[in-house]
C-alpha positions in Angstrom: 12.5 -14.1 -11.6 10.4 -11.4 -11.2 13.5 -8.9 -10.9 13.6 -9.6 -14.4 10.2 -7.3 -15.0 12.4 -4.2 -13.6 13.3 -1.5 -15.9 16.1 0.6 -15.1 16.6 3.8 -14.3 16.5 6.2 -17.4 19.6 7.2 -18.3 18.6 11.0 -18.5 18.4 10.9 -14.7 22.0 9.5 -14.4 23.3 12.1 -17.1 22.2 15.1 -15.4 23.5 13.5 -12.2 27.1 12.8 -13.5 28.4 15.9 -11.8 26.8 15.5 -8.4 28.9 15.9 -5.3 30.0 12.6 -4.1 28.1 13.5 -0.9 25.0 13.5 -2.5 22.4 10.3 -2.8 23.5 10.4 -5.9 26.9 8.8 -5.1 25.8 6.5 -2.7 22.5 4.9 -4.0 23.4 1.8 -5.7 21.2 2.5 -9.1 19.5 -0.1 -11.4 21.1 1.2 -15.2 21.3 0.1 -18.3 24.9 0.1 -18.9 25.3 -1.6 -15.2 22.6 -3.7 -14.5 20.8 -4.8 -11.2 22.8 -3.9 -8.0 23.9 -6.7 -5.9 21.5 -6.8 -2.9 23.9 -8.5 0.0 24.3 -5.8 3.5 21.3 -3.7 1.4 19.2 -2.3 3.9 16.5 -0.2 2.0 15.6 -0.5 -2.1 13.3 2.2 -3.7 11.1 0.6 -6.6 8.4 2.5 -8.7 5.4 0.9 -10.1 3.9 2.2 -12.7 0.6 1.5 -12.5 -2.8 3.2 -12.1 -5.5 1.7 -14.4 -7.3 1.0 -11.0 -7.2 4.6 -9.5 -10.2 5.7 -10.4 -9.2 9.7 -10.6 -6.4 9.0 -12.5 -5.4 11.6 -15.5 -2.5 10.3 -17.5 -0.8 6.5 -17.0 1.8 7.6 -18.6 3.7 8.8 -16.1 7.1 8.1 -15.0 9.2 9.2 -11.4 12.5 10.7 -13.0 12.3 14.1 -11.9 11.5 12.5 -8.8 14.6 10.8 -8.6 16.4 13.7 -9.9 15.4 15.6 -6.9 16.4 12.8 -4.2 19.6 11.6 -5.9 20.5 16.0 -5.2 19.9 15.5 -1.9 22.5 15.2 0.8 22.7 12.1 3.0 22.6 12.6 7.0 24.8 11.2 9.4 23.8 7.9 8.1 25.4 4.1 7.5 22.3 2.7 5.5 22.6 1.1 2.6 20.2 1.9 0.0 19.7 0.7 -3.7 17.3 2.0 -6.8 15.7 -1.3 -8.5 13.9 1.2 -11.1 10.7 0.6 -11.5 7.7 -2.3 -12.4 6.2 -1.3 -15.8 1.9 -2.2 -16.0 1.7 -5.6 -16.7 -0.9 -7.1 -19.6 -3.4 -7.3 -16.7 -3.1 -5.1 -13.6 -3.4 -8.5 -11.8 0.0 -9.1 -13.3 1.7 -5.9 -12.3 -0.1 -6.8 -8.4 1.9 -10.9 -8.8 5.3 -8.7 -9.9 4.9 -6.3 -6.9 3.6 -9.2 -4.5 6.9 -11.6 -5.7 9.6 -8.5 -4.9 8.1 -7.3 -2.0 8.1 -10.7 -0.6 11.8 -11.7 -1.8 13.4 -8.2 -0.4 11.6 -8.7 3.2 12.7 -12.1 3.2 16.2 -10.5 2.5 15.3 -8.4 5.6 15.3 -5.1 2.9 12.6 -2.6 3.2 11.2 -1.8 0.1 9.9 1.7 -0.3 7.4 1.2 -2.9 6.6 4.4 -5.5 3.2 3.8 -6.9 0.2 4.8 -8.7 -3.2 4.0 -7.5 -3.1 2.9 -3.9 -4.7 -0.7 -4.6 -1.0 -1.4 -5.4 -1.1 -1.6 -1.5 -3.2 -4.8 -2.1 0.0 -6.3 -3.7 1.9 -4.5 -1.4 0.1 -6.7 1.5 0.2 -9.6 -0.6 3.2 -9.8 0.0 3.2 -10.6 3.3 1.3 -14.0 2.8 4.2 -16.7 3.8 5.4 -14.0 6.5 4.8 -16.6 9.1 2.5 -14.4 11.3 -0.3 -11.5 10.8 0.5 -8.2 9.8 -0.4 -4.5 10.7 -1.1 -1.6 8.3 -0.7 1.6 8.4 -2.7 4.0 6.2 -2.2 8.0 6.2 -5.3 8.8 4.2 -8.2 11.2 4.5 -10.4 8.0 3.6 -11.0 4.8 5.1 -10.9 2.8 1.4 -12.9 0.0 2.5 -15.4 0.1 -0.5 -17.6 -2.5 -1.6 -15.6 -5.4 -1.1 -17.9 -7.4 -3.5 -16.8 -4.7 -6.5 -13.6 -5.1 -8.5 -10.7 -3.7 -6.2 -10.4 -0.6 -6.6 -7.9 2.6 -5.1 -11.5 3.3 -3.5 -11.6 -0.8 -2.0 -8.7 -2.5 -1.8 -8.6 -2.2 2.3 -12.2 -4.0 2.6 -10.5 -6.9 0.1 -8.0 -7.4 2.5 -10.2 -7.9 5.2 -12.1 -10.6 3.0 -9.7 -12.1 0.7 -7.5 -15.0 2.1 -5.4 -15.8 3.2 -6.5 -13.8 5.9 -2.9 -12.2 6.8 -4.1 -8.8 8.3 -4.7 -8.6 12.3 -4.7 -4.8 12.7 -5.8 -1.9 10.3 -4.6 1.8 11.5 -6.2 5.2 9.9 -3.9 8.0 10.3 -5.9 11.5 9.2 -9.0 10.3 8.3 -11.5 13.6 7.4 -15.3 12.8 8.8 -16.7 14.3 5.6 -15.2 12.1 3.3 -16.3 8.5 4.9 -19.7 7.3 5.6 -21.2 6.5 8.7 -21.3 3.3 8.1 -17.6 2.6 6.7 -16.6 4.4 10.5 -19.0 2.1 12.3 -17.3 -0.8 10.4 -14.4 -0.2 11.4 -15.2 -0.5 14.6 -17.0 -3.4 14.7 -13.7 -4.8 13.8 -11.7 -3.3 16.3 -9.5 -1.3 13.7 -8.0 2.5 15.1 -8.9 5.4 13.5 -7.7 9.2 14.2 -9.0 12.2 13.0 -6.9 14.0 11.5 -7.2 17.0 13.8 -6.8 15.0 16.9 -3.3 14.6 15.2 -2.1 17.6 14.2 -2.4 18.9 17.4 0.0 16.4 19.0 1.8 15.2 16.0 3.7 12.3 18.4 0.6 10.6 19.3 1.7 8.3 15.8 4.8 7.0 17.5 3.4 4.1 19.1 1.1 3.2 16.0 4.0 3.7 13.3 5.7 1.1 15.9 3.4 -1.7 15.7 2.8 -1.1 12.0 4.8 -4.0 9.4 3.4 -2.1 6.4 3.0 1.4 5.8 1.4 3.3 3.2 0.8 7.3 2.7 -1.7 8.6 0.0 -0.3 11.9 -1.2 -3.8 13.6 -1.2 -3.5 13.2 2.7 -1.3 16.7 2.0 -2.9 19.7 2.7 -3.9 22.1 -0.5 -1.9 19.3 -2.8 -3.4 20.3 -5.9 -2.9 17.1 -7.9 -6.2 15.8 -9.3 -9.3 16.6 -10.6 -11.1 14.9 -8.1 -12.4 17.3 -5.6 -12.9 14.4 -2.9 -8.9 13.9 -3.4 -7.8 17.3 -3.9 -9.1 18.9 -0.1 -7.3 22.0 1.6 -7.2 19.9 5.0 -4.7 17.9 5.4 -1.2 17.2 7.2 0.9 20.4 6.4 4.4 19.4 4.3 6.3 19.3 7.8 3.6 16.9 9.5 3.8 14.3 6.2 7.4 14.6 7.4 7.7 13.8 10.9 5.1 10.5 9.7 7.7 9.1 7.6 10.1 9.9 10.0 8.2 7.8 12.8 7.5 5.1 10.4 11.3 4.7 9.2 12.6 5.1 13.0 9.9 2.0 13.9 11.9 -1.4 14.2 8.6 -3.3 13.3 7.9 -1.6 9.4 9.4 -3.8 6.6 8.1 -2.0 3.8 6.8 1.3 3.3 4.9 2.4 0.2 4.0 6.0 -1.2 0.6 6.1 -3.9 -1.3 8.2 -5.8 2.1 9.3 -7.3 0.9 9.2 -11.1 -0.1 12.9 -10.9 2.7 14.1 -9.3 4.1 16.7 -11.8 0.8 18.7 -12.1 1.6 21.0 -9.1 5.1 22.9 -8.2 7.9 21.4 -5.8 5.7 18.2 -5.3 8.6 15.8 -6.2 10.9 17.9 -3.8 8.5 17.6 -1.3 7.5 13.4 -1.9 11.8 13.4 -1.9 12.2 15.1 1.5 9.5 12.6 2.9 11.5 9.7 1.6 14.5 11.2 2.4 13.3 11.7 6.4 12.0 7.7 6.3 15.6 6.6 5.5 16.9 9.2 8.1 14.1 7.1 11.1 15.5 4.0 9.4 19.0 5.0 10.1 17.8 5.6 13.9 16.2 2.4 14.6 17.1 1.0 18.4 16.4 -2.6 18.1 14.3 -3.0 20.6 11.8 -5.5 18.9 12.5 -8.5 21.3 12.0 -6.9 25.3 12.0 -10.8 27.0 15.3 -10.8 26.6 17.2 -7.5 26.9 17.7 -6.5 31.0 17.0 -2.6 29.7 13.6 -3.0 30.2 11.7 -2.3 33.5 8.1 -3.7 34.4 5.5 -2.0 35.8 2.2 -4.5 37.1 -1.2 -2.4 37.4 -3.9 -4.1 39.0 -7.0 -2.8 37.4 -10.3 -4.3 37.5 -10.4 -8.0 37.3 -6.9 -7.4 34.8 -3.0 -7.0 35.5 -1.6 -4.9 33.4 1.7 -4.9 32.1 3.4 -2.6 31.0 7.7 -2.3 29.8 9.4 0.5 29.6 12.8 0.7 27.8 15.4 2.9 29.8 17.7 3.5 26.7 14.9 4.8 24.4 11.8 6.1 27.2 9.5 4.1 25.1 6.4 1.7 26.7 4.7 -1.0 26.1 2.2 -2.9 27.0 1.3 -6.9 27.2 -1.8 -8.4 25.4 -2.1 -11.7 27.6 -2.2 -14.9 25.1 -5.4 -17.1 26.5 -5.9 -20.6 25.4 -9.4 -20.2 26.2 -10.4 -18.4 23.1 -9.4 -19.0 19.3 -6.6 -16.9 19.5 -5.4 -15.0 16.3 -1.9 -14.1 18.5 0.2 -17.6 19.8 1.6 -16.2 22.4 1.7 -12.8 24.9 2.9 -10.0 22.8 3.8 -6.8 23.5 1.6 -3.4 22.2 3.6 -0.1 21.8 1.8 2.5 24.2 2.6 5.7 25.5 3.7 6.7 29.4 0.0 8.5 29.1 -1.2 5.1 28.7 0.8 4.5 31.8 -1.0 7.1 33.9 -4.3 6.5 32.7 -4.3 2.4 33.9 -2.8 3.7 37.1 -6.4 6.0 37.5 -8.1 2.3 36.6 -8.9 3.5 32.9 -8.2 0.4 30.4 -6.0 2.0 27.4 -8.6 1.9 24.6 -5.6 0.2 22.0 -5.2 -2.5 24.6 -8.9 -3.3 24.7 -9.2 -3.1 21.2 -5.8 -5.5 20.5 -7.4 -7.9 23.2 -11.0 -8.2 21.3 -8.9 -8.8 17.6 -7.1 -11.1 19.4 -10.4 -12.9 20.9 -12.4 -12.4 17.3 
């Protein structure tokens, strides 16, 4: 099995946290050890896993790193007002090939989502969200991802993957498991013309990053279509962690902004796995750990807050709204426990549909208003023309 490849948690981390208040994490994180074993994984709703890999990232400055003062700073953390169950599986060590570390982090990922438990995935060089991905390949439908990142990371597709690539080889590799692509905070400057023109040749979403920062909300509905989610620490303002001065930018999301992301993406019924990269360098800069644990921390809070609202045919909470516009009716949901809209991409035998059936789009009540001035919601249009590709 590949649980078997897991190594626990070092036994330094649980010594220093021997005396923790039993209302810490620390007491109520079930924790891979080595005088314990795996944890049991029945009623487990979220399990943390490191991977220790990075020979692919190419700015990478020591693969020798390791996450316990990382853990040391969540386990001192205090839960919320929560009821989720969360376990530590420790972490995947590099296997002979990186390929082999990508088939470890591919099998677990796969087994825990099939166990309907969201991994959160510590990791090294982002191509581990290749494996991450990977993992979705008997899901039984496409997937969406999520990426916070200043870059795009489509690359040469035709290159060995890379923590530069690995988003243009899931676009080409099959099985071909990935409908929609989402870039959270991209920075102009640090993507060519032609990877932005790409991108929307394929009908992927892309937001500047100051487009977000000055309405920090305008994630919710993305985070909520998103399966997968994946936040590249150099999207942090002024995070000092490399010597890679295309990673290490003073733009970025500020510490409370990285926050509310996670937050969005744990409070999202659709995400079943959430991963966290670039992680290798972590220690090189004061307080990052605390701040990568207050991020985590904040997910499993939005996890803890999900509404269960995945399946609007058949709840009576919903109302629907038609708008006629142009030769189109528009349909739109709106949830009266949560406020929340949606939106209905039509399923049309007509074309060679990627979708089997109508499914619903998260939206926004702006989306609302602007169909009801006849203006076609640009993530409708572009959900309709994947959909039709």
């Amino acid at each position: 099995m590949a649980f078997d490849f897991l190594e626990p948690v070092a036994d330094e981390v649980l010594e220093i946290l021997s005396d923790a208040p039993d209302t810490s994490l620390a007491k109520q994180i079930q924790i891979h050890s080595y005088e314990n074993g795996l944890p049991k994984l029945e009623n487990v709703q979220v399990a943390i896993l490191g991977v220790r890999e990075d020979r692919r990232a190419l700015a990478s400055l020591d693969n020798s790193f390791n996450f316990n003062k990382l853990r040391q700073n969540f386990y001192q953390l205090y839960n919320g007002n929560w009821h989720t169950s969360i376990v530590d599986l420790g972490d995947i060590l590099p296997g002979e090939s990186v390929d082999d570390t990508y088939y470890v982090v591919k099998t677990i990922v796969e087994d825990l989502i099939n166990r309907k438990i969201i991994p959160i995935i510590l990791g090294g060089g982002q191509d581990l969200v290749y494996a991450q991905y990977r993992g979705y390949d008997n899901f039984g439908r496409m997937v969406n991802l999520v990426n916070v990142d200043a870059c795009f990371d489509l690359g040469d597709a035709e290159k060995e993957i890379s923590d530069r690539s690995y988003v243009g080889k899931m676009v080409v590799d099959q099985p071909y498991n990935l409908f929609n692509y989402a870039n959270l905070g991209y920075q102009t400057y640090f993507n060519s013309q032609e990877e932005i023109g790409l991108l929307d040749k394929l009908y992927f979403e892309s937001y500047r990053l100051g487009e977000l920062t000055a309405d920090i909300s305008k994630v919710e509905p993305v985070m909520r279509d998103a399966d997968m989610v994946s936040i590249d620490i150099n999207a942090i303002e002024n995070l000092q962690i490399s010597n890679d001065a295309a990673l290490s930018s003073p733009n970025g999301f500020t510490n409370r902004e990285i926050c509310a992301l996670a937050r969005y993406a744990g409070i999202s019924d659709k995400v079943s796995s959430f991963g966290f990269y670039q992680l290798q360098n972590l220690e090189l800069s004061k307080n990052n750990s605390m701040l990568v644990s207050q991020i985590l921390w904040y997910f499993i809070e939005g996890v803890n807050f999900r509404k269960n609202e995945n399946n609007i045919s058949s709840k009576k909470e919903f109302l629907q709204y038609k708008v006629p516009i142009q030769d189109e009716v528009l349909i739109f949901y709106k949830s009266e426990r949560s406020g929340r809209w949606w939106i209905e991409i039509p399923y049309s035998s007509t074309f060679n549909n990627k979708l089997k059936k109508n499914t619903l789009l998260p939206c926004t009540y702006q989306d609302y208003l602007e169909a009801c001035n006849q203006n076609i919601p640009e993530r409708w249009f572009k959900a309709r023309r994947k959909n039709e590709l």
